[in-house]
N, C-alpha and C positions, 0 to 999 in steps of 0.2 A: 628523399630523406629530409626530415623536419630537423630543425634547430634544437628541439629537446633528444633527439636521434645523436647527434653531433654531439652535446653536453653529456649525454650519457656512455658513447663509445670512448670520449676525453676523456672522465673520470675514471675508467675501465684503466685507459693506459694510464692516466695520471699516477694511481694507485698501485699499479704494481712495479712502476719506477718506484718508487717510493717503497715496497715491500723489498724490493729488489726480487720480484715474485714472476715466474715467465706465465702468459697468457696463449691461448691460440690465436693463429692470426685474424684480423675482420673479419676476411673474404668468407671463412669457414661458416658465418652465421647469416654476410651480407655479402651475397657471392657479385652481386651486380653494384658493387662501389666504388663509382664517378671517381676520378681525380678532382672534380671540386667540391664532393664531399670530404675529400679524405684532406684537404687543406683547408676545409673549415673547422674538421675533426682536428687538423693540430693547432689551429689560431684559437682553440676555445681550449687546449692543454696547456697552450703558452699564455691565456687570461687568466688559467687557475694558478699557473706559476708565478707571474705579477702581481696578483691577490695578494700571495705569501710574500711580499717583498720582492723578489726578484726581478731585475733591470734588463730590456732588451738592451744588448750593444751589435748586435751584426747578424750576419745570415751566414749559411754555410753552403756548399753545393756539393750533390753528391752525385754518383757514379758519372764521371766525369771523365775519367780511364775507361779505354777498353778492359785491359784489362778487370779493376772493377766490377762492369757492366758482369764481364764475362763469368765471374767468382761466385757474384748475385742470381747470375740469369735472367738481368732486366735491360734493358735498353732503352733509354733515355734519362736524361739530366732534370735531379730533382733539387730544391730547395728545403731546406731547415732553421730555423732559429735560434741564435745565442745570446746566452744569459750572461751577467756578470758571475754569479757564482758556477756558475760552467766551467772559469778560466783557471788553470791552474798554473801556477807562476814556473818562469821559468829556472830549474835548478832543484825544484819542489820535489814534493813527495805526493803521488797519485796512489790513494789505499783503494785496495779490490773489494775492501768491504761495504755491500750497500749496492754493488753493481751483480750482473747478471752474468755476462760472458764478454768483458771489453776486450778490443780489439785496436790495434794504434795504427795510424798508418800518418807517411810522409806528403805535405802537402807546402803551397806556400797562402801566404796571405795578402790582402792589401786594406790598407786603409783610407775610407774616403774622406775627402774634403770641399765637397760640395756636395749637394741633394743628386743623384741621377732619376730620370724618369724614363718611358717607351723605348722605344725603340730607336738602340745608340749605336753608333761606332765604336770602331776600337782608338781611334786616336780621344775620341769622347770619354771612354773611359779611364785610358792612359792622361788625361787632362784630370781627369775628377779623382784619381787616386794620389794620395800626399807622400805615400810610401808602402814598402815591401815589406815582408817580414818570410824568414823562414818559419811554419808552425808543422802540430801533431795534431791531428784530432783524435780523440779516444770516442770510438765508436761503440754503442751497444743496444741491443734493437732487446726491446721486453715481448719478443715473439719465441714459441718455443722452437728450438735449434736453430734460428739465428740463420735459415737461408734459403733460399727457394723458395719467397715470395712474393706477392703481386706488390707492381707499382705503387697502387693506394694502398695496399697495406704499408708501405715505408714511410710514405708521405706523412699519413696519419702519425706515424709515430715519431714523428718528429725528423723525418729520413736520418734515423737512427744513430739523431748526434745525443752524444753523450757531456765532453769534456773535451776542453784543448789548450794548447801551449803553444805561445809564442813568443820568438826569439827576444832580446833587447835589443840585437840590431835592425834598425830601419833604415834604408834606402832611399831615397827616391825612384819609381820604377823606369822612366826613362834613362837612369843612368846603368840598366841592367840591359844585356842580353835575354830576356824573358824565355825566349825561343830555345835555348839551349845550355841551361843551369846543370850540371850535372848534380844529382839530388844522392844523398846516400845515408841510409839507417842504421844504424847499428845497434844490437842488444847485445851486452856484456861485452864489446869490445868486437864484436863479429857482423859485419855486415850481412842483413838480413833481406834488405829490397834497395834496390838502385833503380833510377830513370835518369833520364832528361827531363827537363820542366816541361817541353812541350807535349809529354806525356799526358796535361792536366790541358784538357779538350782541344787539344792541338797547340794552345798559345793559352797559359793560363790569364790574361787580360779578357779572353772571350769569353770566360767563366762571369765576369763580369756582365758582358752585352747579354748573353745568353738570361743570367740573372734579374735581368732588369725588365728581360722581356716576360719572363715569367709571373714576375711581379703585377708589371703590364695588366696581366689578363685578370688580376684581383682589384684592379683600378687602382694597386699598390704603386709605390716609389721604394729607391731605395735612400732611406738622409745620410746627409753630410755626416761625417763625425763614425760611420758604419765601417766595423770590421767586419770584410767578407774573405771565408775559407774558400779558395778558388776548387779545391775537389784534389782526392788523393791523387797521386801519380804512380801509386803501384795496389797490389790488395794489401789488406789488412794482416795485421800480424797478430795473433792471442798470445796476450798479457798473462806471466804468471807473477805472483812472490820475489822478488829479489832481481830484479830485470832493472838493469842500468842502462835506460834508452837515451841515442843520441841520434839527431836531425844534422848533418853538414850539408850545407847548400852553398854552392861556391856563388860568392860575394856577398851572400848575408848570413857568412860563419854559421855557428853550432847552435843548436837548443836540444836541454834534455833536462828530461825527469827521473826519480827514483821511485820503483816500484813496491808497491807494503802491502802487507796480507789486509 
């Protein structure tokens, strides 16, 4: 697949983010599509978005959970990209207008504070993150029904990050149990998905190594200064209208948003 190949499947998804319009998946027209097509296919969606103004700040990692995996019918750990205007503050209001079919799920975060490159450790990583954060990613894939498809089809689309929230409190992650967070969601007051942290690829710090290696094979780094979503810890929940979401992650308290037509 050619670079003008790439530019033109980008624009495809570009555009119907932006419609809020659902499309068929790649596979359907380009049934033999590489994962490093399908991540050139999103590093030329996120040049059209930095075109318009918009700021990388972090990466995101996805099916990261068994469970996850299991909800998608994919099997293995992919990466995504985050914008500043992605972020939506914590306490906010997240409007359903302008998206397709979001979907929220309970994750944590970390922030780095040095560059990481190849192939790390976990105490490397636990050294490069400055702090913790409880967050939400709001997921929404511009494929139509949103399930049962191929690897590169997520890739490309950004492994179907949409929107996220995180918490105001940060950590430092050595001063946490990582291993065994008790994580709990709730919408309207009702708890909706629970895990343990370690839910998020055994040890959500590994979501890091794992991250870095993936990067790796793009001759990528991850910089200093990078919020990284370590990957949900349970599946995804569908957002309606009037939905009062909250994230408690015991030691880095609450975060939540208000949901609007």
């Amino acid at each position: 697949m050619t670079p003008r190949n790439h530019e033109e499947l980008a624009r495809l998804l570009d555009q119907a983010r932006l419609e809020a319009r659902e499309v068929p998946p790649l596979t359907r027209t380009h049934a033999e599509l590489p994962l490093t097509d399908a991540y050139a296919i999103q590093a030329e969606g996120i040049r059209l978005r930095t075109a318009r103004g918009e700021r990388v700040v972090g990466l995101k990692m996805g099916l990261t959970s068994e469970a996850k995996r299991k909800q998608m019918n994919l099997d293995s750990p992919v990466y995504g990209v985050l914008t500043d205007r992605m972020q939506v503050q914590a306490g906010g209001v997240f409007r359903l207008q302008g998206f397709i079919h979001p979907k929220i799920e309970p994750e944590i975060a970390f922030r780095t504070s040095r560059e990481l490159r190849g192939k790390i450790s976990r105490e490397e990583a636990l050294d490069a993150c400055s702090s913790a954060m409880a967050a939400m990613e709001i997921l929404d894939s511009r494929y139509v029904d949103f399930k049962y498809f191929s690897l590169p089809d997520v890739v490309a689309d950004n492994s179907s990050s949409s929107m996220f929230v995180l918490s105001t409190t940060e950590r430092p992650p050595r001063e946490l149990d990582l291993l065994r967070l008790p994580m709990s969601m709730e919408v309207n007051g009702e708890v909706v998905q629970s895990a343990l942290s370690n839910a998020i690829s055994g040890d959500p710090v590994l979501s890091v190594v794992q991250l870095c290696e993936l990067l790796d094979r793009r001759g990528e780094s991850l910089p200093a200064g990078s919020i990284v979503l370590a990957g949900a810890a349970t599946v995804a929940h569908m957002m309606k209208p009037g939905d009062q979401v909250r994230l408690t992650v015991d030691g880095l308290g609450s975060v939540s948003i208000s949901v609007a037509a």
